[in-house]
Backbone bond lengths (Angstrom), bond angles and torsions (degrees), N, CA, C in turn:
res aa  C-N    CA-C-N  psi(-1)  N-CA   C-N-CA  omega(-1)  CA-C   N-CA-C  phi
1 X - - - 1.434 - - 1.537 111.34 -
2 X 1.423 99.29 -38.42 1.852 98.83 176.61 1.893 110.08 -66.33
3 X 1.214 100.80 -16.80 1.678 91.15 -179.20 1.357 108.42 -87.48
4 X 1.604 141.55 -37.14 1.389 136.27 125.35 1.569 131.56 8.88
5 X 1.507 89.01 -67.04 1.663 103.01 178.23 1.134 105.11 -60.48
6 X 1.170 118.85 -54.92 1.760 126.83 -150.12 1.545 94.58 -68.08
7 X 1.246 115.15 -58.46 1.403 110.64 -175.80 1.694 118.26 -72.05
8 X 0.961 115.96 -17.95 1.689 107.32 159.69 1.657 125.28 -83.70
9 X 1.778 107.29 -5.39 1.094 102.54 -160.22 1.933 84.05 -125.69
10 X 0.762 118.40 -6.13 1.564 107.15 -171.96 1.413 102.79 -143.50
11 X 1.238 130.90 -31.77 1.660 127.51 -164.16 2.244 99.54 -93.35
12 X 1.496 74.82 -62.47 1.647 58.71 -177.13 1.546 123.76 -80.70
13 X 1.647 132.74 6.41 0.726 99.17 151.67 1.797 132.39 -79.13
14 X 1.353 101.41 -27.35 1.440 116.04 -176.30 1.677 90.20 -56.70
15 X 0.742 137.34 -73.75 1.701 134.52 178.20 2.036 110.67 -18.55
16 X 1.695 92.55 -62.44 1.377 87.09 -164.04 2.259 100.85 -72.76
17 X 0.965 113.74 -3.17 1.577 109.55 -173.59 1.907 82.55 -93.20
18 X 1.119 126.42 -40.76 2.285 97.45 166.53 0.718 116.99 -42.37
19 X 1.041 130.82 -68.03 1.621 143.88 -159.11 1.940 118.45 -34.00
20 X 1.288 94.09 109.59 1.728 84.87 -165.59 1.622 105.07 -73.44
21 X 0.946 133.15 84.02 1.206 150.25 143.54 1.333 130.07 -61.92
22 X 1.430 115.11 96.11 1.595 120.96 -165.55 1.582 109.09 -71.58
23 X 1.288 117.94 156.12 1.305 136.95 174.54 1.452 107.10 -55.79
24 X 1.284 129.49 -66.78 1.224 141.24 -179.01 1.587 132.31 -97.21
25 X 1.219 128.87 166.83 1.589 107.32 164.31 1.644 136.07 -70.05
26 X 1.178 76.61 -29.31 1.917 85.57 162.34 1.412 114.79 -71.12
27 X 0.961 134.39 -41.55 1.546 133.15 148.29 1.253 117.25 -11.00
28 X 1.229 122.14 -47.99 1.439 120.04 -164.51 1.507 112.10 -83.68
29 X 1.287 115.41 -16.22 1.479 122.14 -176.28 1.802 96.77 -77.50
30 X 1.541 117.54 -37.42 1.743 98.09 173.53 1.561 127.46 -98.18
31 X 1.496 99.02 50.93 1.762 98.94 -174.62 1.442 82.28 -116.30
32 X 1.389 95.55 139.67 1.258 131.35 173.21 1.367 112.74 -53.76
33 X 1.289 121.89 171.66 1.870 149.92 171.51 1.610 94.60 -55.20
34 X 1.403 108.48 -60.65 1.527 94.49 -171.99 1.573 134.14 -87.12
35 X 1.217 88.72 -2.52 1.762 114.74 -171.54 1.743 89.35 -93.53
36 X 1.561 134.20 -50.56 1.317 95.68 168.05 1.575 116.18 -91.93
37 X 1.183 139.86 44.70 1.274 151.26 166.80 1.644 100.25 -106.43
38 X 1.542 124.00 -15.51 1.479 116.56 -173.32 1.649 94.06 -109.99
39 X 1.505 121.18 4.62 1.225 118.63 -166.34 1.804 96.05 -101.96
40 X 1.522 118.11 -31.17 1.198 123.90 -179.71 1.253 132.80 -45.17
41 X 1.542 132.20 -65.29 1.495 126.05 137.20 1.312 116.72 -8.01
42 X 1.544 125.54 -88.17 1.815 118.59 178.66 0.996 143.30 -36.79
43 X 1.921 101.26 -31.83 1.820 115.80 -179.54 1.795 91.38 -79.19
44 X 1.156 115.40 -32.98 1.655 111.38 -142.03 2.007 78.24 -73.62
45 X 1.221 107.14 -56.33 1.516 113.85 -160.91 1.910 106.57 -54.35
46 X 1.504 97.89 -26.92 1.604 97.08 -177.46 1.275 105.33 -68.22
47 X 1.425 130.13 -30.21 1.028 147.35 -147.93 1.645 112.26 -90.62
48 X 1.142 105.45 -47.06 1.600 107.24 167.29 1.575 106.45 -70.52
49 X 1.272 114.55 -67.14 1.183 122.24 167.56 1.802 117.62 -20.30
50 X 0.714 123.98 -27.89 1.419 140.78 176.49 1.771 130.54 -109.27
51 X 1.491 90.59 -15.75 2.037 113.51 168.14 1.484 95.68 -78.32
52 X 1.314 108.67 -59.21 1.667 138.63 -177.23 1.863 103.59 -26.47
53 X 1.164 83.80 -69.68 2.057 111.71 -168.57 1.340 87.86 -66.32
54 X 1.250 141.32 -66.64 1.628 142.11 -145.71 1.421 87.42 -75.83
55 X 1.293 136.61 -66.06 1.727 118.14 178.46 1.181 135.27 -59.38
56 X 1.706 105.94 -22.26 1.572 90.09 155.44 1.196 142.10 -76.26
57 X 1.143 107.65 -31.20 1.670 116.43 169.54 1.754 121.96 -90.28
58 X 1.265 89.63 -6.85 1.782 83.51 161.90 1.449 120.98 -87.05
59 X 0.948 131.89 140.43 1.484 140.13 167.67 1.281 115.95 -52.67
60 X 1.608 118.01 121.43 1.166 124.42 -163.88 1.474 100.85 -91.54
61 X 1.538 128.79 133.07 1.375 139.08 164.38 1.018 147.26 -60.57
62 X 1.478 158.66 84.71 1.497 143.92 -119.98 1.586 84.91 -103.24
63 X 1.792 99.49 152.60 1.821 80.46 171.50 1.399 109.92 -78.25
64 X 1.454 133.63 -5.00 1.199 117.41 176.73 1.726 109.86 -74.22
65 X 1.066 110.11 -16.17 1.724 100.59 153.64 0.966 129.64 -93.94
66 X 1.538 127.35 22.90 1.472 122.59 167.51 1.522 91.63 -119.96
67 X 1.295 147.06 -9.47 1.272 119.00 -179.44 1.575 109.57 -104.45
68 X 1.119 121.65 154.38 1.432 159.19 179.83 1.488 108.80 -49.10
69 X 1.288 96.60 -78.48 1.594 132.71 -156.84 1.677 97.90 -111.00
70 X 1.517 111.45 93.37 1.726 121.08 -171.41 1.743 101.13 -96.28
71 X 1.617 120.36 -15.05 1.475 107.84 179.45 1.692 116.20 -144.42
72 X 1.584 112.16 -35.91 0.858 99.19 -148.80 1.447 109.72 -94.38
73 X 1.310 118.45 150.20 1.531 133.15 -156.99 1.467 105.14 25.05
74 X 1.320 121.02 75.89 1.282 131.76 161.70 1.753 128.20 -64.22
75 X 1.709 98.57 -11.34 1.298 100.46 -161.49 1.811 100.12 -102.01
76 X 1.328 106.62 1.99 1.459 122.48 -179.39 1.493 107.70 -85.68
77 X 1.303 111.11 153.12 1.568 104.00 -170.01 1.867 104.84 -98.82
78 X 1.130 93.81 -17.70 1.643 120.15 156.12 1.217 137.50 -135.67
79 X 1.581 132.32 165.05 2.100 99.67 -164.62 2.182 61.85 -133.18
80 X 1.567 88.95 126.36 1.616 96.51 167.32 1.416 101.08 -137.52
81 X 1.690 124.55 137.05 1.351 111.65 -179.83 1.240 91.63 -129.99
82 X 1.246 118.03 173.11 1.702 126.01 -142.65 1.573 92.24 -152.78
83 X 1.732 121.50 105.24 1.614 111.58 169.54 1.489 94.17 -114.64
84 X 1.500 127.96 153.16 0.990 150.62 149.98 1.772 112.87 -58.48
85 X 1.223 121.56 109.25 1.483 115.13 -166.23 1.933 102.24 -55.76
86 X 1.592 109.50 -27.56 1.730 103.56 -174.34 1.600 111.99 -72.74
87 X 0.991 119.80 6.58 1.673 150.41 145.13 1.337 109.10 -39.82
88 X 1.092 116.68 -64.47 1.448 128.33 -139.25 1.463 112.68 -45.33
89 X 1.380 82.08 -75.44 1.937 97.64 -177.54 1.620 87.21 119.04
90 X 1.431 113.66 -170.97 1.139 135.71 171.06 1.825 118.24 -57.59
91 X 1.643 88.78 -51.31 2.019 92.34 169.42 1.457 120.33 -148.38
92 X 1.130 150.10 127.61 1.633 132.54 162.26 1.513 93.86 -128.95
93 X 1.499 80.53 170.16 1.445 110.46 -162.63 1.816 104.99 -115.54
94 X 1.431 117.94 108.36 1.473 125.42 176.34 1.734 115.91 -76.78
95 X 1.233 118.77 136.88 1.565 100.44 -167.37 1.864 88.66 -89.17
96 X 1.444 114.06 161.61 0.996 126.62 171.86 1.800 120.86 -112.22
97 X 1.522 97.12 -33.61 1.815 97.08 -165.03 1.781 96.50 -104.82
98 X 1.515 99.73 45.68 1.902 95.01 179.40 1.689 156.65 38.02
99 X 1.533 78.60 11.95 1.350 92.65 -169.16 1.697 130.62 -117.50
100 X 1.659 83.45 -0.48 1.806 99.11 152.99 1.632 123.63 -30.63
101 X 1.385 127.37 160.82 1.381 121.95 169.40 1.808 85.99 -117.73
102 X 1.283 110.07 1.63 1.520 102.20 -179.03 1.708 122.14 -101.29
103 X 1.351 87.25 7.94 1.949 111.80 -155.39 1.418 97.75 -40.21
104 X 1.683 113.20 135.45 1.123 136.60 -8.92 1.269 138.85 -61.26
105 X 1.664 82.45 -18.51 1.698 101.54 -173.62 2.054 108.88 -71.70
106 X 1.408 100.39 141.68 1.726 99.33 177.04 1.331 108.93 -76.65
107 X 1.204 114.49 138.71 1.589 123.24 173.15 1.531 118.98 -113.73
108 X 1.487 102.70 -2.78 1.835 123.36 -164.99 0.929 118.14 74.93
109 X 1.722 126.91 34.59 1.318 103.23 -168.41 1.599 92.61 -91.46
110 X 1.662 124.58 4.00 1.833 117.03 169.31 1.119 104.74 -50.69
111 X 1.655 130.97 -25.29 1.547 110.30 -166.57 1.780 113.57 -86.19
112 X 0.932 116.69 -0.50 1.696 128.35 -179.28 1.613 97.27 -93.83
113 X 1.946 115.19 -47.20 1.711 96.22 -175.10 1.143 109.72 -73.29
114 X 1.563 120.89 -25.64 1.712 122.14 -175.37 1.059 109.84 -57.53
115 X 1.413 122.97 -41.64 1.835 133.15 -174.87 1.850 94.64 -70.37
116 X 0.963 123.90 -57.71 1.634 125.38 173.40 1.424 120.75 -46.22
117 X 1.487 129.92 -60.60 1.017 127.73 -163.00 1.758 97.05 -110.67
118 X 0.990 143.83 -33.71 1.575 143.88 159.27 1.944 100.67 126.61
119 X 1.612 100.21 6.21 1.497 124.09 177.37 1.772 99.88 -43.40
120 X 1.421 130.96 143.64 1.581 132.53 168.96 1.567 93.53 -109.20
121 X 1.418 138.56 24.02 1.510 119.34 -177.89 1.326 95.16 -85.58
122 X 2.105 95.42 146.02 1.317 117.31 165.77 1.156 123.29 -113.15
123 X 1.516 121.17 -172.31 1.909 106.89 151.85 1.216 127.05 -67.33
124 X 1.040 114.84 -173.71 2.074 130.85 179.58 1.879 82.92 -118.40
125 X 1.186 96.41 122.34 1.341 101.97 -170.95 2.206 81.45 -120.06
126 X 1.497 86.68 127.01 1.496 75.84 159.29 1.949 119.76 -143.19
127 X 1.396 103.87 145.71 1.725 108.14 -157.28 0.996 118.16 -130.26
128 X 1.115 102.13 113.98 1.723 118.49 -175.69 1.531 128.44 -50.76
129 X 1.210 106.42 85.53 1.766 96.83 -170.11 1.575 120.64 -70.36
130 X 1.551 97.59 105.42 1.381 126.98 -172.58 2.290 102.19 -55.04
131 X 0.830 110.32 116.47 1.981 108.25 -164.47 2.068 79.58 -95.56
132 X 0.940 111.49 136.42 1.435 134.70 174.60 1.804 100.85 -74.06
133 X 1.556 98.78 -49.05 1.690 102.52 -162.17 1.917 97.66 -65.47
134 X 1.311 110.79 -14.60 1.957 117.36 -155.68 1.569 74.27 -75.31
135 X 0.993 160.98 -13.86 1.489 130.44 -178.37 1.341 140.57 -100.43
């Protein structure tokens, strides 16, 4: 315990009072080759020291919460679908948050991930504007 003490109470401070550490920021532009070569050790150690702390207390990410697209045509290196607008009909509904069993087509299943993840995505709803005068 006395070797503890000593070094929190006598080593590192005498360590951190070397350290040429300028007063100001302009300071730092006239320290020498070896003065930031004596600064290297301290930055490097703050530096883990601070990777260290920020990953533990940050929330770690699963990739199933970073991806989008969890099934469908997975074996595609891109999923592109192609409708002919004389297709359409009057209106359909495109899913947007991937999780249709009808994909492309929307089935609502956005309203189950929105309630899950606090997500507001909807469909691409698109509607044929019917012209009164076309008849």
């Amino acid at each position: 315990m006395e070797t503890i003490s000593n070094l929190v109470r006598v080593t590192l401070p005498n360590y951190l009072q070397s350290l040429p550490i300028p007063r100001s920021l302009g300071g730092f532009a006239s320290l020498s080759g070896n003065d930031w070569l004596a600064l290297v050790p301290f930055v490097g150690t703050v530096s883990i020291l601070v990777y260290v702390t920020t990953k533990a207390f940050l929330p770690q990410r699963k990739p199933e919460d970073i991806a989008i697209n969890m099934k469908i045509q997975k074996e595609s290196p891109k999923v592109v679908n192609v409708v002919d607008i004389e297709d359409l009909g009057e209106k359909i509904s495109y899913c947007r948050c991937w999780r249709s069993k009808k994909f492309p087509l929307c089935d609502g299943a956005h309203g189950k991930h929105n309630e899950e993840t606090g997500d507001n995505v909807g469909p691409l709803v698109l509607r044929r504007k019917v012209d009164a005068t076309a008849k």
